[in-house]
Steps between C-alpha positions, in 0.01 A plus 500: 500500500729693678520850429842643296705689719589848441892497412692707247797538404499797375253770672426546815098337542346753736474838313333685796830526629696610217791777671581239763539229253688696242771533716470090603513470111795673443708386778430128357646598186814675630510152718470284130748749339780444770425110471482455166818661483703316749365168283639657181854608600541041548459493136765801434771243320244304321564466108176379431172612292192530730279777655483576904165508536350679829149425658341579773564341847250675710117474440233762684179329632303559793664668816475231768618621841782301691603371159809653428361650203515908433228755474428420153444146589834404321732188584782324367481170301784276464638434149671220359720733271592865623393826260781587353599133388654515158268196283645285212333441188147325553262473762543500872279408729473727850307367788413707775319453840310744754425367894192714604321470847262285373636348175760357271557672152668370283577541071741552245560702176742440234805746341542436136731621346489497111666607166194467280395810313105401588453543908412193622258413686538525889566139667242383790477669863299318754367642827368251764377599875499181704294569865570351847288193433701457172249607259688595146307770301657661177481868552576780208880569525711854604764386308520443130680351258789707347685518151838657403690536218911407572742731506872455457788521736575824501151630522476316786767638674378841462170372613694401785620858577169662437338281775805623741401811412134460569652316835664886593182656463267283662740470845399886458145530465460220791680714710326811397151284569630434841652795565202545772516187703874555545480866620185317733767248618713784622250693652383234739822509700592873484479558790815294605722678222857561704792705395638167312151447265310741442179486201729536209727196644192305532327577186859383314468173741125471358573512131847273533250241649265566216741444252561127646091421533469581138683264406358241714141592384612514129621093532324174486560488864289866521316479845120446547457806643384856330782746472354724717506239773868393430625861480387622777613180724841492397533875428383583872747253615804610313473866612425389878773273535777778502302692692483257779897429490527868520297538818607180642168317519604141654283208499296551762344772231496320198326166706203803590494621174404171363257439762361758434500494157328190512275575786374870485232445751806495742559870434474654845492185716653462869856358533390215616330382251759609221788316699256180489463536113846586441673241683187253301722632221847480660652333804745750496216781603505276851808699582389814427387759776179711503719836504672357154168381347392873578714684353471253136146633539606850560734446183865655507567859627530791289708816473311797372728874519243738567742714334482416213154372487335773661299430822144465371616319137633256758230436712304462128776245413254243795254447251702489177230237430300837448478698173463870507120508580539262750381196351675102476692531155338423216786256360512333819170355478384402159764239429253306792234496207667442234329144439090702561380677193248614726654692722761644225226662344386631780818657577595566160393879560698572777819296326509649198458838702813449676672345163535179653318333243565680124219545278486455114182792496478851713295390766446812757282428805329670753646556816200351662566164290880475565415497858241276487758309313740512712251380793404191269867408494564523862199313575579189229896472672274522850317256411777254419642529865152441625468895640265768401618837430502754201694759615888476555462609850229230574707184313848644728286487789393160458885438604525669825533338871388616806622838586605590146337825327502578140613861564844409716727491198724203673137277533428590136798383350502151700090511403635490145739295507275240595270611241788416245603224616154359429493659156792348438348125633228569208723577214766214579168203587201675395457394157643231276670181555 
């Protein structure tokens, strides 16, 4: 008999982890708010008795790495009828279907909706988990049943404005839960801020791109993907696309940026063998010289006034990658882990330390744990670029070339560019499909 797996509808399943998954939970119901709502406004002219019933189109279960689901295990299912659906008189069926990596799910429930003074009873809801080698097995079910009472036109209709209002406010809190990963987004390329965009420009880029990917992920065609994965992908992109038509990056960048991105281990290698990969990628790289594929590794030229930087804030300005103490930055590197419990808790002391990470409790560590914290979370983004290190000077060295030192402020800052650039490799393919 196959065992029942673990999926909810309503709770997240793995308690250990409760202030992560509070915040999963509550950006899933912003995300059901905004959806039910859009469903709701087709039924604005309607002159009809019913009730708009609204379920629940995500259900939590175990997190399963690579599967597009979040950190509370939580994926989308696809629904017959939308939340938000306004249903007649009567009982209406709702079938629904889940693809896992190793399964089929499928069920329904049923919407009644009824003007009898005794409740009635619920109608059926079925459950059924066929395997790979087509094995059906009935399974408890997430999703119940649900009954309504009707309510007349215009009690719809302010229904209707009550779940645009709940639409305002949930657009709000998701940005306020994200907040984080977009000011992350913006400080992985400030170092190539110009007059033109500077960090406010690009944090305004950021959220006008969230605003468009929250209404993708609160749709029936919502990617399967976790949001922290699609925001920071499409977020990083938006803010370094003006930045590269500012400094007139041509192609000849943007063909090693992908390579790159998709082939970190590259980081660092001879000419050569870059011009063979790139032109494995483009013919157009064939006409390219060394001197031009040089200075797209170099990266574009920049103007710093001494005068009004100061001489030794701009020689600090080579290893922006650097906070204060001189260590990688903090928001830089976890979005690499995002998908490893593990190693969040780990670094968990060192986050929250730095507000990275908020915290629902007062939680005050030792300076001895927040740096052995901080080491844990070097050492889990080492290990996905297949380095060791634990200090920030230790993972930028693993980026030099011959002849480069750490403590010539020109090698440091190419040293970390590299080191981004393959940062940036993990958080656009290291986890999910």
């Amino acid at each position: 008999m196959l065992e029942a797996p673990r999926l909810y509808a309503d709770r997240c399943v793995d308690e250990r982890r409760i202030p992560f998954f509070e915040r999963e939970a509550k950006l899933e119901a912003a995300f059901l708010a905004i959806r039910t709502a859009h469903t709701s406004r087709l039924f604005a002219d309607s002159t009809k008795t019913g009730a708009f019933a609204v379920f629940p189109v995500v259900l939590y279960g175990l997190f399963k790495k690579y599967s597009g689901c979040g950190a509370a295990g939580q994926q989308a299912i696809n629904v017959a009828i939308e939340p938000g659906t306004l249903f007649p008189l009567g009982s209406t069926r709702v079938d629904w279907t889940l693809n896992t990596t190793d399964s089929t799910i499928t069920g329904y429930f049923t919407v009644t909706v009824s003007r009898a003074k005794r409740v009635p009873s619920p109608g059926k809801a079925t459950c059924i988990v066929t395997t790979a080698d087509g094995k059906r097995y009935h399974v408890p079910t997430p999703l119940p049943s649900i009954v309504l009472s009707p309510r007349n036109p215009s009690a719809l209709k302010a229904q209707i404005a009550e779940f645009d209002r709940r639409d305002k406010e949930a657009r709000g809190e998701i940005l306020r839960l994200t907040d984080g990963l977009l000011h992350q987004a913006v400080s992985h390329v400030r170092m190539g801020f110009t007059n033109l965009v500077d960090a406010d420009d690009a944090y305004q880029l950021a959220v006008i791109e969230l605003m468009r990917l929250i209404d993708r992920f609160a749709s029936p065609n919502r990617p399967r993907v976790s949001w922290g994965r699609y925001v920071m992908l499409y977020t990083n992109r938006a803010v370094v696309r003006p930045l590269e038509q500012e400094r007139h990056i041509g192609r000849p960048e943007r063909a090693l940026g992908r390579l790159l991105e998709q082939r970190p281990d590259l980081a660092g290698a001879s000419i050569s063998k870059l011009r063979a990969e790139l032109e494995k990628m483009t013919p157009e790289a064939k006409r390219w010289s060394d001197a031009r594929i040089a200075q797209a590794i170099a990266g574009p030229s920049r103007t710093v006034s001494l005068d009004q930087e100061g001489y030794d804030r701009a020689e600090d300005k080579a290893g922006a990658d650097l906070e204060d103490d001189g260590e990688l930055s903090g928001d830089v590197l976890v979005g690499t882990i995002l998908d490893d419990p593990r190693s969040l808790r780990a670094a968990r002391p060192y986050l929250v330390s730095r507000s990275i990470i908020s915290s629902d409790h007062e939680e005050q560590s030792s300076p001895r744990t927040v740096r052995r914290s901080r080491q844990a979370l070097i050492r889990a983004v080492a290990d996905r670029l297949g380095i060791k290190a634990e200090t920030s000077r230790e993972f930028v060295e693993c980026f030099a070339r011959d002849g480069e030192s750490y403590d010539v402020p020109s090698d440091r800052q190419r040293m970390s560019e590299r080191a981004r650039m393959a940062i940036k490799s993990i958080l656009e393919h290291g986890y999910d499909t």
